[in-house]
C-alpha positions as YAML, in Angstrom:
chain: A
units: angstrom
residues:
- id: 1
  name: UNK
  ca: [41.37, -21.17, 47.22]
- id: 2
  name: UNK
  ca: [40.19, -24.53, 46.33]
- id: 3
  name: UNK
  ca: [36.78, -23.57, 48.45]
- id: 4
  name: UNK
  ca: [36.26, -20.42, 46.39]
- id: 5
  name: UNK
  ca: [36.83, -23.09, 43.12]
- id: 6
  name: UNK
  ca: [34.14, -24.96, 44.57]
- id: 7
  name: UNK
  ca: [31.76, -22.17, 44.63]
- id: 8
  name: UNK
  ca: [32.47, -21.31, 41.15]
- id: 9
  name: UNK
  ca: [32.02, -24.90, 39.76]
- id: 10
  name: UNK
  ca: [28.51, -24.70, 41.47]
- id: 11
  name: UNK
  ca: [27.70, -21.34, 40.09]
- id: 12
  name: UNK
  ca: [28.45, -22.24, 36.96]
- id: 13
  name: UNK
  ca: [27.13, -26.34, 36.78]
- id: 14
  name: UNK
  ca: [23.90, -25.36, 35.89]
- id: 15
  name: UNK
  ca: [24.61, -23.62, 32.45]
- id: 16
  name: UNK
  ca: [27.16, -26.51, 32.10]
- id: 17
  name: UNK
  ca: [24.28, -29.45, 32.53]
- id: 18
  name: UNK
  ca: [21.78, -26.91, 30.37]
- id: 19
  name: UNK
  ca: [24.03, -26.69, 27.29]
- id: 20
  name: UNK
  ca: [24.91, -30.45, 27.72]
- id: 21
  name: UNK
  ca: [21.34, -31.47, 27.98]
- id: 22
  name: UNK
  ca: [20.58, -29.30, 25.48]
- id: 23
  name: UNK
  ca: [23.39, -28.62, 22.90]
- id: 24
  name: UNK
  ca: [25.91, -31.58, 23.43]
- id: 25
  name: UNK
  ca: [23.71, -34.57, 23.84]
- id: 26
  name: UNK
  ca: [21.05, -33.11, 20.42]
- id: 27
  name: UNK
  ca: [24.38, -32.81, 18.45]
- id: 28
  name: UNK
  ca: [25.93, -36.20, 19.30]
- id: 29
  name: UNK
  ca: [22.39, -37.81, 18.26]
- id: 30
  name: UNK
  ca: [22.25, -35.87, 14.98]
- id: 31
  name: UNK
  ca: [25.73, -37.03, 14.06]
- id: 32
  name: UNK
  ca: [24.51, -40.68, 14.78]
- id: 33
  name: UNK
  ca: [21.86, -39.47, 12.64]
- id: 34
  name: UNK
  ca: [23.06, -38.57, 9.70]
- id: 35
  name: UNK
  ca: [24.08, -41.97, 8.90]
- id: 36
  name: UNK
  ca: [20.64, -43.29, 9.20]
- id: 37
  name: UNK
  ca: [17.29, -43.66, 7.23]
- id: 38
  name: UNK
  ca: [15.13, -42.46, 10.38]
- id: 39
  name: UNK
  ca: [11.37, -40.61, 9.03]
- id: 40
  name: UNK
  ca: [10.48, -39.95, 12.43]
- id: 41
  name: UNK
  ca: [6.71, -40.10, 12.12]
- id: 42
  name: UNK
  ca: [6.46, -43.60, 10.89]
- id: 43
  name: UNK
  ca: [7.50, -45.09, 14.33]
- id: 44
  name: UNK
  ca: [10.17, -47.20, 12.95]
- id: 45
  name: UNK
  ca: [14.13, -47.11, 14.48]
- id: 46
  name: UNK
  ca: [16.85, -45.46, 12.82]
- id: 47
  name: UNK
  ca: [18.15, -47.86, 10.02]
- id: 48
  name: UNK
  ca: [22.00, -47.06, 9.29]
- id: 49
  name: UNK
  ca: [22.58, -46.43, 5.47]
- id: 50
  name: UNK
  ca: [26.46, -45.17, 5.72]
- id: 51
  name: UNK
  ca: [27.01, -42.29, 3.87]
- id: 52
  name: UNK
  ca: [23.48, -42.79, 1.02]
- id: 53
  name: UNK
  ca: [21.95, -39.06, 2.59]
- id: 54
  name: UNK
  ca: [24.92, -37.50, 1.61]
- id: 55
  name: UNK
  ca: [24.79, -38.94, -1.89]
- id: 56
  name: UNK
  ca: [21.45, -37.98, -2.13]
- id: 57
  name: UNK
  ca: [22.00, -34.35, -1.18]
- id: 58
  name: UNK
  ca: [24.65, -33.90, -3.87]
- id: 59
  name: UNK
  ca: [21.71, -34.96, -6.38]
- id: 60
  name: UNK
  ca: [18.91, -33.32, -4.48]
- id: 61
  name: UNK
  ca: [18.73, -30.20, -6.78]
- id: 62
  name: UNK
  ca: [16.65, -28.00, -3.87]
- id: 63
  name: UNK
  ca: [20.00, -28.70, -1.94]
- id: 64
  name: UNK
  ca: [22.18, -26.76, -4.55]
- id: 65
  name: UNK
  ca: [19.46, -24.31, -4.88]
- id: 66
  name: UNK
  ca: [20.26, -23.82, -1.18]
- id: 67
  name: UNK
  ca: [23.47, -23.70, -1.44]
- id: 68
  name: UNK
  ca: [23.60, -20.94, -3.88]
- id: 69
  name: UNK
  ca: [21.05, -19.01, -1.63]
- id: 70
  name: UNK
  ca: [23.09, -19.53, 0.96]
- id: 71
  name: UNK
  ca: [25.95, -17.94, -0.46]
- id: 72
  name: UNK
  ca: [24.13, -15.18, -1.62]
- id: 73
  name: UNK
  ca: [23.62, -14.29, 2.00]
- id: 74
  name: UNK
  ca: [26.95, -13.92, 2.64]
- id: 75
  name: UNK
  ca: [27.12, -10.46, -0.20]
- id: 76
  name: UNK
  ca: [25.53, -8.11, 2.48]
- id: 77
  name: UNK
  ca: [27.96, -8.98, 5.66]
- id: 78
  name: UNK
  ca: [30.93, -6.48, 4.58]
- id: 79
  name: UNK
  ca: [28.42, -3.85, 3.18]
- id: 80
  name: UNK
  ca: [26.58, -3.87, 6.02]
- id: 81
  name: UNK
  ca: [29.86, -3.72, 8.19]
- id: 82
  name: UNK
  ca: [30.85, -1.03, 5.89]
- id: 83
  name: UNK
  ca: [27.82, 1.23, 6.23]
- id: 84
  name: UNK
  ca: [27.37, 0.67, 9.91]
- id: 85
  name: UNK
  ca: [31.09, 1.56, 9.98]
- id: 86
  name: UNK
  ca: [30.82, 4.83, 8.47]
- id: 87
  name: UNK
  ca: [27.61, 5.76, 10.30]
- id: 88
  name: UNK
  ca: [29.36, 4.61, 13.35]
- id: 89
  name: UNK
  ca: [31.91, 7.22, 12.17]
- id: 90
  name: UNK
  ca: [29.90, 9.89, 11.95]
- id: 91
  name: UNK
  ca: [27.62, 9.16, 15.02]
- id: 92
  name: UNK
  ca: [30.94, 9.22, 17.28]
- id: 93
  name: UNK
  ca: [31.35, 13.34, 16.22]
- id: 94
  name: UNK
  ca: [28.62, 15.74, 18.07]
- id: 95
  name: UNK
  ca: [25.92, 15.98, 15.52]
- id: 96
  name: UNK
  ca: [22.64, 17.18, 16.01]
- id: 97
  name: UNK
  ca: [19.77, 14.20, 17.49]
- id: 98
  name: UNK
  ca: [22.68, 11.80, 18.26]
- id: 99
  name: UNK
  ca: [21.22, 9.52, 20.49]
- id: 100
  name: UNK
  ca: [18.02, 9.78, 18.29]
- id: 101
  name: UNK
  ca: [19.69, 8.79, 15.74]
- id: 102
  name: UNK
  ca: [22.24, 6.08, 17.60]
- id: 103
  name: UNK
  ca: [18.41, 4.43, 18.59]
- id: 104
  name: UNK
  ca: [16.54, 4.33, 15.54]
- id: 105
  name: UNK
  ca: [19.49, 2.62, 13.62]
- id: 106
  name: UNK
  ca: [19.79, -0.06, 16.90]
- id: 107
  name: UNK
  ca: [15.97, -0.60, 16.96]
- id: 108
  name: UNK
  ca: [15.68, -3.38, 14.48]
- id: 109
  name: UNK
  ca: [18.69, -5.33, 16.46]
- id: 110
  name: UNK
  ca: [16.27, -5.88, 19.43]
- id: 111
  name: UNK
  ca: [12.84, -5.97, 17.93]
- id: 112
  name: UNK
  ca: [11.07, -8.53, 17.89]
- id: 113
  name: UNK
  ca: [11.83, -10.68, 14.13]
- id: 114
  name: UNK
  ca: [8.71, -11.42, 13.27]
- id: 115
  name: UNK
  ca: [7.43, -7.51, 13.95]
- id: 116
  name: UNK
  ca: [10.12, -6.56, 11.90]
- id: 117
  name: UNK
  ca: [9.47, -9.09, 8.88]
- id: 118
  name: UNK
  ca: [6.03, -7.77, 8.91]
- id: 119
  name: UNK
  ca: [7.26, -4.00, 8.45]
- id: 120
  name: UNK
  ca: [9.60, -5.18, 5.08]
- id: 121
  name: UNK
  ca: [6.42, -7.46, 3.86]
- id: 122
  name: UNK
  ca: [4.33, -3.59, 4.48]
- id: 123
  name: UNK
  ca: [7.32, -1.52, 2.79]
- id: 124
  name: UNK
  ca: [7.87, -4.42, -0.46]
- id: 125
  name: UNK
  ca: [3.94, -5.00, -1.00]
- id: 126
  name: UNK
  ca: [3.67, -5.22, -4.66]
- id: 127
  name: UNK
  ca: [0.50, -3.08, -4.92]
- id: 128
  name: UNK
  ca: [0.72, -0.14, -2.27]
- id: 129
  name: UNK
  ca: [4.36, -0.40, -0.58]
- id: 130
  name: UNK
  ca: [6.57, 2.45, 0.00]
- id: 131
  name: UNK
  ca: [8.96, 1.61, -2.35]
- id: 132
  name: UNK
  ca: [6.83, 0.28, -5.40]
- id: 133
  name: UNK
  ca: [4.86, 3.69, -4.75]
- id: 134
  name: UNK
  ca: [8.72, 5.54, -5.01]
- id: 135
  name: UNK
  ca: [9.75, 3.88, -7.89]
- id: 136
  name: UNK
  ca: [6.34, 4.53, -10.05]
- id: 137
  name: UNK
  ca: [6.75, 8.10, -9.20]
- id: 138
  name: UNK
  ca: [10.13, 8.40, -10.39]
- id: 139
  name: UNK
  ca: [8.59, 6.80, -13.71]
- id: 140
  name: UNK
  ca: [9.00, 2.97, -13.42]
- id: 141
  name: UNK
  ca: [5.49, 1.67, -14.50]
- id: 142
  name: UNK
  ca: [5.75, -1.83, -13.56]
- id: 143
  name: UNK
  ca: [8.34, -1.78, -10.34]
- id: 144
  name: UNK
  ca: [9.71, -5.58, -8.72]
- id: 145
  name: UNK
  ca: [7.25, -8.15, -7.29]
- id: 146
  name: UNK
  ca: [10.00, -8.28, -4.28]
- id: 147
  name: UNK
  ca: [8.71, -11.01, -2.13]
- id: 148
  name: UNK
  ca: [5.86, -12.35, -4.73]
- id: 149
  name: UNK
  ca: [8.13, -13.09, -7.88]
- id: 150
  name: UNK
  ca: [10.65, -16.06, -7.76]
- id: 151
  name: UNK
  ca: [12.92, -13.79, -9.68]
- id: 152
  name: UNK
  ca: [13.39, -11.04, -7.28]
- id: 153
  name: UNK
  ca: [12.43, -12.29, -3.68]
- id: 154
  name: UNK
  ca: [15.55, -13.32, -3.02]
- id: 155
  name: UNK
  ca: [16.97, -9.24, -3.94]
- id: 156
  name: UNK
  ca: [14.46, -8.63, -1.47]
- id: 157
  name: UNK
  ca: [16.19, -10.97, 1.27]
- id: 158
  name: UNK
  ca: [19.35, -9.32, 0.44]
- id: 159
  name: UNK
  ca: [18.43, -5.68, 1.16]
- id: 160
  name: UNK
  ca: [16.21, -6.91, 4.06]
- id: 161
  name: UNK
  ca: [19.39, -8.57, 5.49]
- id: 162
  name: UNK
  ca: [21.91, -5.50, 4.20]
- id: 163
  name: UNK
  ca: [19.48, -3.21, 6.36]
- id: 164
  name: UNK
  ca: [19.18, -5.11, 9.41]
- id: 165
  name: UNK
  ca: [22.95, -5.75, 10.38]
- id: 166
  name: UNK
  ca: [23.78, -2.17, 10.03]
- id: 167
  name: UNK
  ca: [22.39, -0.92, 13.66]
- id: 168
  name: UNK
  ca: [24.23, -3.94, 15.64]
- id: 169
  name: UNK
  ca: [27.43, -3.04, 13.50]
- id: 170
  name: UNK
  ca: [27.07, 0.94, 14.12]
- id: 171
  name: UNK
  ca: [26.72, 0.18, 18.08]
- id: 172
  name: UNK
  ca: [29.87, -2.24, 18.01]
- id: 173
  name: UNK
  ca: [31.84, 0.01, 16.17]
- id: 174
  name: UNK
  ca: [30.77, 3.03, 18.48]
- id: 175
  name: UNK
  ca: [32.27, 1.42, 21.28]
- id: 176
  name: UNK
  ca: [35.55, 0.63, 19.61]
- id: 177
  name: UNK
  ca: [35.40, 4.17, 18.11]
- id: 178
  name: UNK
  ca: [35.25, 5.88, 21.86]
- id: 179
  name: UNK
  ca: [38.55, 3.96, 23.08]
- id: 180
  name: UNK
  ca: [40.64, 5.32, 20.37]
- id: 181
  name: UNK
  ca: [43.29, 7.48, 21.55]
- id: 182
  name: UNK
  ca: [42.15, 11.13, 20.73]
- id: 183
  name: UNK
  ca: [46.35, 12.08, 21.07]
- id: 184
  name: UNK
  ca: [46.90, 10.16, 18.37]
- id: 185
  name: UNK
  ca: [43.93, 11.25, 16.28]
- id: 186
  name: UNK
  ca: [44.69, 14.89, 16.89]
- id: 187
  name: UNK
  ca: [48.43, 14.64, 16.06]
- id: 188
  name: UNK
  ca: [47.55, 12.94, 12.77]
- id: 189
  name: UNK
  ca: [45.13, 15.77, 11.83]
- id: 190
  name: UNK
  ca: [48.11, 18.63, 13.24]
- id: 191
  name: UNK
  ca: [50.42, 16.61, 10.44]
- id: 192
  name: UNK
  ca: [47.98, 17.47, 7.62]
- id: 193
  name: UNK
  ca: [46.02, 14.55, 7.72]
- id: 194
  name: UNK
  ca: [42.65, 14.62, 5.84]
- id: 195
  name: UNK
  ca: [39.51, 12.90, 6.82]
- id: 196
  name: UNK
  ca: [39.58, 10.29, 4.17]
- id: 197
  name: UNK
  ca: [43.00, 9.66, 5.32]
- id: 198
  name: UNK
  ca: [42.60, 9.81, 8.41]
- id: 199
  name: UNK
  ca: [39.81, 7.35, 8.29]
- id: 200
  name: UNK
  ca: [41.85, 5.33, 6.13]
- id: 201
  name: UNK
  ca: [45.27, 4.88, 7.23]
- id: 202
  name: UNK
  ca: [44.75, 5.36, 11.19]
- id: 203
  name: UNK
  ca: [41.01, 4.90, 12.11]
- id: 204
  name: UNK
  ca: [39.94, 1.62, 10.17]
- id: 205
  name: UNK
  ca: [43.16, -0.23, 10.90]
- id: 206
  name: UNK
  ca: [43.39, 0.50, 15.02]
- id: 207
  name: UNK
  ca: [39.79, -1.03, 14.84]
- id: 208
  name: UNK
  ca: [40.36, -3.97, 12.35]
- id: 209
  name: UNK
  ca: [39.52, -6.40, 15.66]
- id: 210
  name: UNK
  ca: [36.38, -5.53, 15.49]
- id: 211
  name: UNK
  ca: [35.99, -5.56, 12.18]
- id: 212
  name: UNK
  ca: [37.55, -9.01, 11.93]
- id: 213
  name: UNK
  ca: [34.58, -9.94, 14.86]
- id: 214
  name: UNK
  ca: [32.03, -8.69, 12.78]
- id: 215
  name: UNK
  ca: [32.90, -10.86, 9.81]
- id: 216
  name: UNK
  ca: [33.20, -13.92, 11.78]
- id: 217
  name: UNK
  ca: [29.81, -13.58, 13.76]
- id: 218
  name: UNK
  ca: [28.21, -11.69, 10.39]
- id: 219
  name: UNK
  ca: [28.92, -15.09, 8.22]
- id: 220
  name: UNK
  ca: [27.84, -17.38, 11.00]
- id: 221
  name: UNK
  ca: [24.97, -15.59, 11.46]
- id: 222
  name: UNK
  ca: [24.26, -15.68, 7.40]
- id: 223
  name: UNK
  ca: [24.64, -18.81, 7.24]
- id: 224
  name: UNK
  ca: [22.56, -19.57, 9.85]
- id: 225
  name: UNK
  ca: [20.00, -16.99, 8.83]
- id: 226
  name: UNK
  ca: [16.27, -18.68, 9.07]
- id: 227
  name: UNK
  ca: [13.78, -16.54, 11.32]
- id: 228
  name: UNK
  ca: [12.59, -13.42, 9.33]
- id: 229
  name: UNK
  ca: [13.00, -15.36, 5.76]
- id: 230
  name: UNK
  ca: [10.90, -18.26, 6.89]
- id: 231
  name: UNK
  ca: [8.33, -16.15, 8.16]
- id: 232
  name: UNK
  ca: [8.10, -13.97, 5.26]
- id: 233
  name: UNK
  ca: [8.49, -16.25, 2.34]
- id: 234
  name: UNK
  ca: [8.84, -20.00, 4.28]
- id: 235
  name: UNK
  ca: [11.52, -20.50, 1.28]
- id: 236
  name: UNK
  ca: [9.67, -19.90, -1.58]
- id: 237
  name: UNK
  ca: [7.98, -18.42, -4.11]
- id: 238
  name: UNK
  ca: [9.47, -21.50, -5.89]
- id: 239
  name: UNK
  ca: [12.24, -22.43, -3.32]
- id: 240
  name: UNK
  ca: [13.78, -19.54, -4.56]
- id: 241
  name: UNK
  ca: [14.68, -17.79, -1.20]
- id: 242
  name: UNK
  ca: [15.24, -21.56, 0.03]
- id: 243
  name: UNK
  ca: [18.81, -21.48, 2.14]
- id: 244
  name: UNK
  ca: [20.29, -24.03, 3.89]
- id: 245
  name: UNK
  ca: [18.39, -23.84, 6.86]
- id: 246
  name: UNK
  ca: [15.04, -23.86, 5.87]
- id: 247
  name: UNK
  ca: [16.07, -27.11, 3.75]
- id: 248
  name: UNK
  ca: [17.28, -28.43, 6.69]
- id: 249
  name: UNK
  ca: [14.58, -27.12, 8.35]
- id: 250
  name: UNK
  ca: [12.17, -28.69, 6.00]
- id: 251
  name: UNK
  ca: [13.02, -31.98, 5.61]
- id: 252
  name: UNK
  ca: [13.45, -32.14, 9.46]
- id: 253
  name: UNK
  ca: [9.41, -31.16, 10.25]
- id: 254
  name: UNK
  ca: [7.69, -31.42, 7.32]
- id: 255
  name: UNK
  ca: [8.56, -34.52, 5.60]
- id: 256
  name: UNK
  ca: [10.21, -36.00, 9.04]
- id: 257
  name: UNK
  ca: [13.43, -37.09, 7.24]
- id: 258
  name: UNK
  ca: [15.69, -36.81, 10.35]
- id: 259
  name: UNK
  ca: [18.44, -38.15, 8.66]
- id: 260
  name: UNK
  ca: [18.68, -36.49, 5.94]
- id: 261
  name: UNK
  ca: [17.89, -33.64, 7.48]
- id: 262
  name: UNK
  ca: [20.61, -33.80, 9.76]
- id: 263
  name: UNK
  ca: [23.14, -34.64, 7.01]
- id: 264
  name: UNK
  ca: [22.22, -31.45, 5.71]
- id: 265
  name: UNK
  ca: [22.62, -29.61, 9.35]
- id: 266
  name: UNK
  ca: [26.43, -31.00, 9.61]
- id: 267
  name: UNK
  ca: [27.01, -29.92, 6.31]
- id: 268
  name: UNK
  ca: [26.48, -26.43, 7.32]
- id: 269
  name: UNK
  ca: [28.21, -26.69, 10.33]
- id: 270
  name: UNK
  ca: [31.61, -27.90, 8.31]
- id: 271
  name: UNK
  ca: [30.82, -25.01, 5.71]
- id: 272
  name: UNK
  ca: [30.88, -22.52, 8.57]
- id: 273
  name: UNK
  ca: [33.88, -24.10, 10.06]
- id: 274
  name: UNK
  ca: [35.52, -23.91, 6.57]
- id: 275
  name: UNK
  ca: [35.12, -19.73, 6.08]
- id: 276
  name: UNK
  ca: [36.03, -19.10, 9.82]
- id: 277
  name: UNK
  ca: [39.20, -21.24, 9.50]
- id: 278
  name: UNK
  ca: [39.45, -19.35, 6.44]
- id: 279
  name: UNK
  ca: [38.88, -15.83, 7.88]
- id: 280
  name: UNK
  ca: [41.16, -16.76, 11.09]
- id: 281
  name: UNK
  ca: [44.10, -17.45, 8.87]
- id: 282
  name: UNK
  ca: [43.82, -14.69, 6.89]
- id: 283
  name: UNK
  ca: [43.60, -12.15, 9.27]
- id: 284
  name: UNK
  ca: [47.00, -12.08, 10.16]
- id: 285
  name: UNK
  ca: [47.71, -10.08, 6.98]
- id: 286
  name: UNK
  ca: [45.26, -7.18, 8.07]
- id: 287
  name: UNK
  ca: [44.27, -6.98, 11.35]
- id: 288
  name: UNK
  ca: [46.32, -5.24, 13.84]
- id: 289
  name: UNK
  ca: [46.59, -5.72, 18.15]
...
């Protein structure tokens, strides 16, 4: 027994070291950091300063501008949980080019980001996109800017973000879907159940786990969201897609304010802590085991 613990220990050291190394020991220094006046290309040491990059934040008026942004991002985790939900739904019935269709929704989840971004840059292009070219021939002259105006790039983001959870929602649900008990479904539809119903009172609550899992990792990963907004937009036009993030992100490489920078990051980590806390308490009222 204990030589079999041994062997597991040693399997599983190297991932331990590697997310030390790499996790533990970056997160302990930015901590430290955030204390400190520290522009990293200058050359000088970190000079402690107490709790002054936090004070500046709250006045730093790109910070609430992330902030809001931020937030913002949160509005498409339960629609697209919704939509890949009912998709999921339908999917899980025989319908004609199922597995087609089961792919093409999944195929932006493991694309490559930056491929992707450029196929939403394509489809919003002011000029000759997809959609502008939809909307002026349903008789909209002058359609959205999208990704070129500071008043609708961040609608843009939205719907770009909306769109790409549903496939990774529609294949998580899919599995939970297929371990329902068909007994149970079938008895419910013998007792006169509709579909709505049916959906409603006996599907959606024997799968509320994963639901609850989906809001959890869909608000982290909101939160967190940087990679195809950065390389579309890199925040602006006029910070106006900035989130927290790309602040972060911002005042960590391009002005070198490390930190300030990581003030900002440990802000976002308590904000996430905050709404999962949240989310874990709550669930007790509508998730069932």
């Amino acid at each position: 027994m204990k030589r079999q613990r041994l062997i597991g220990y040693v399997f599983i050291a190297p991932n331990l070291i590697g997310m030390m190394v790499f996790m533990l020991v970056p997160a302990l220094f930015s901590f430290y950091l955030m204390f400190t006046d520290w522009v990293f290309a200058s050359g000088q040491t970190p000079r402690f300063i107490g709790l002054d990059n936090f004070r500046m934040m709250v006045r730093d008026d790109l910070f609430a501008v992330s902030v809001r942004n931020t937030l913002l991002l949160l509005v498409p985790v339960p629609i697209s949980i919704m939509l890949g939900f009912l998709i999921a739904v339908i999917l899980n019935n025989r319908t004609y080019f199922q597995k087609t269709l089961r792919a093409f929704f999944f195929a932006p989840y493991f694309t490559s980001g930056i491929a992707i971004a450029f196929v939403w840059m394509v489809l919003f292009q002011p000029s000759n996109g997809p959609i502008n070219a939809f909307l002026r021939s349903i008789g909209i002259s002058e359609p959205p800017l999208w990704f070129a105006s500071p008043d609708t790039a961040m609608y843009a983001v939205l719907i770009m973000v909306t769109a790409g959870g549903i496939g990774y929602n529609m294949i998580i649900y899919l599995a939970a879907l297929q371990e329902l008990s068909s007994e149970q479904l079938e008895a419910a539809r013998m007792d006169g159940a509709t579909f709505g119903q049916l959906l409603r009172l006996i599907i959606f609550p024997l799968v509320s786990p994963t639901t609850f899992f989906l809001m959890i990792t869909g608000f982290i990963g909101s939160i967190k969201g940087f990679g195809m907004i950065y390389a579309i937009t890199q925040g602006g036009p006029a910070n106006s897609t900035t989130v927290f993030s790309i602040f972060a992100y911002k005042k960590a490489f391009s002005f070198y304010e490390m930190g300030y920078a990581s003030a900002v990051s440990w802000t976002m980590f308590l904000i996430i802590l905050c709404i999962s806390l949240i989310q874990w308490a709550g669930q007790k009222k509508w998730v069932h085991y």
